[in-house]
N, C-alpha and C positions, 0 to 999 in steps of 0.2 A: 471673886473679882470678875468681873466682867470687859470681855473683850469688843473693843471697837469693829465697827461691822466698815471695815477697808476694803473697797472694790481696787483689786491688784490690774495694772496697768496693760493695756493689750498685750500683745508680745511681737517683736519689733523683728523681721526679717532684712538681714545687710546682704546685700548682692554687688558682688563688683561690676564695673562696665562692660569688663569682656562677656562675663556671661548672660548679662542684660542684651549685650549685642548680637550673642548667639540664639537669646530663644525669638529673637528680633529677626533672624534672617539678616544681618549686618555683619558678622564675624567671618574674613576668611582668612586660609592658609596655605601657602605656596611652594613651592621652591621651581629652580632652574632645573635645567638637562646637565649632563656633566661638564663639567670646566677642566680645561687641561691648559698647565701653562707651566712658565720658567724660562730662565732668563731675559730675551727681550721682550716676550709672548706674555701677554696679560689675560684676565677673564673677568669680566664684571657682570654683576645681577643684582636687580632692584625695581621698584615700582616706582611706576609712572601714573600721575595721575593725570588723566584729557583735561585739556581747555574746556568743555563742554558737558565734565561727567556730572556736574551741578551737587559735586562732594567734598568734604573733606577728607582724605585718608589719612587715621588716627595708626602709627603705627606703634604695634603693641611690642611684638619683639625679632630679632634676627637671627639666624643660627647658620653656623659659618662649619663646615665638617670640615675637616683632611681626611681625605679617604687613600693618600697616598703615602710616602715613606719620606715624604720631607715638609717641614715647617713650612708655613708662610706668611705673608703679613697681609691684613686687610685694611686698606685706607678707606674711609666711609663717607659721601660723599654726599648733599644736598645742593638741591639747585642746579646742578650741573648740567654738561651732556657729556654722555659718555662716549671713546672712540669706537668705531666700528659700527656695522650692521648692527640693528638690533632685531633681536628675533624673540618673538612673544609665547611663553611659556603656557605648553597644555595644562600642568600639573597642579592646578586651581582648583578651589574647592569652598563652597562656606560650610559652616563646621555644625549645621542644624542640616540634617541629612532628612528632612520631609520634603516630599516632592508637593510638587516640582522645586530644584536646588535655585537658590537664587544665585544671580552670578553680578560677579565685581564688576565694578566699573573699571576700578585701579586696572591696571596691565602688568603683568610679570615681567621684563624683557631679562636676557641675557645675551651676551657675546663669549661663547666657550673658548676663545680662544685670537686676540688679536693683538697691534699692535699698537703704540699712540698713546694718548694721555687725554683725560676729561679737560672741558674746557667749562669755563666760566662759573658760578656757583661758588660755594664754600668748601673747604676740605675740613670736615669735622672733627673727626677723630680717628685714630688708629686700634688696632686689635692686631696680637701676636699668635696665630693656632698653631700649634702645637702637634708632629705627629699623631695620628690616631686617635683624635677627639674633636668633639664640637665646644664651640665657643656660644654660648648664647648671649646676648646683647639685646638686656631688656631692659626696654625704655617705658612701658606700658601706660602709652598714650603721650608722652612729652615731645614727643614727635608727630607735627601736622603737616602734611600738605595738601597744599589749597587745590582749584584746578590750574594744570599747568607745571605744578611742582613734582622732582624725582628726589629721590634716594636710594643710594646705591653704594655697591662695597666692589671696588675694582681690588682684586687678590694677584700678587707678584711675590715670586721669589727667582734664588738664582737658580736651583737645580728644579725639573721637572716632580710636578705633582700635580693631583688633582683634588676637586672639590665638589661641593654644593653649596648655594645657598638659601636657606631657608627665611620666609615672611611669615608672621600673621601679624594682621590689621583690621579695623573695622574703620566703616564709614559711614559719614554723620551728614545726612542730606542738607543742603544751605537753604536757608529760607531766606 
């Protein structure tokens, strides 16, 4: 019997976005400086994206620690403004480590520690942490903001603890 001469089909490589975004120089990863809070004292961190950055930030996911001996809760926030100072995070990084590092447009900001409540925007969702763990909150990619747009996780409880919160996102130039 004789076999049919079938040319077998190329062979098909699947890559995700995120890592399409990283060998792209578009993938980064963040977090805040410490956050200390409780009772009336709150701490929020999140990305902001400029009026001007001529981007979308796609975010990929969040990661919320307790690094302290009490639970707390994160309310997670779009659109808004958050209360306090906001102070912009060194701890930036995109995750394709060839030089020279490209850097985000997005902004890190946090407030480690204030008082007040976000104004205007959407209250999205909540998240419960848990002594001595992280929570991660991944959305991977179902979350845009345009230029202009934040998201952020303002964290409260009643007894003192402390935190971090963690970003990565990539960003999708606007044509």
């Amino acid at each position: 019997m004789k076999l049919l001469n079938v040319t077998s089909p190329p062979p098909v490589t699947s890559i995700t976005p995120q890592f399409l975004k990283t060998i792209q120089d578009h993938f980064f990863v963040g977090q805040t400086g410490l956050l200390s809070f409780g009772g009336s004292i709150v701490a929020w961190g999140g990305l902001f994206n400029p009026l001007n950055s001529g981007v979308n930030v796609v975010i990929n996911d969040t990661t919320l620690s307790d690094l302290g001996v009490n639970a707390f809760t994160a309310d997670l926030y779009l659109g808004s403004v958050p209360p306090g100072r906001k102070i912009t995070s060194s701890l930036t990084t995109a995750t394709n480590l060839s030089l020279p590092l490209a850097k985000p447009k997005a902004k890190l900001k946090f407030n480690p520690a204030v008082r007040g409540v976000p104004q205007g925007g959407t209250f999205a969702f909540i998240r419960r942490v848990e002594t001595d763990t992280t929570q991660v909150i991944d959305v991977s990619g179902r979350i845009i903001l345009p230029p202009g747009g934040t998201f952020f996780a303002l964290l409260k409880t009643q007894v003192f603890t402390q935190s971090r919160i963690g970003f990565a996102w990539w960003e999708e130039r606007i044509k």
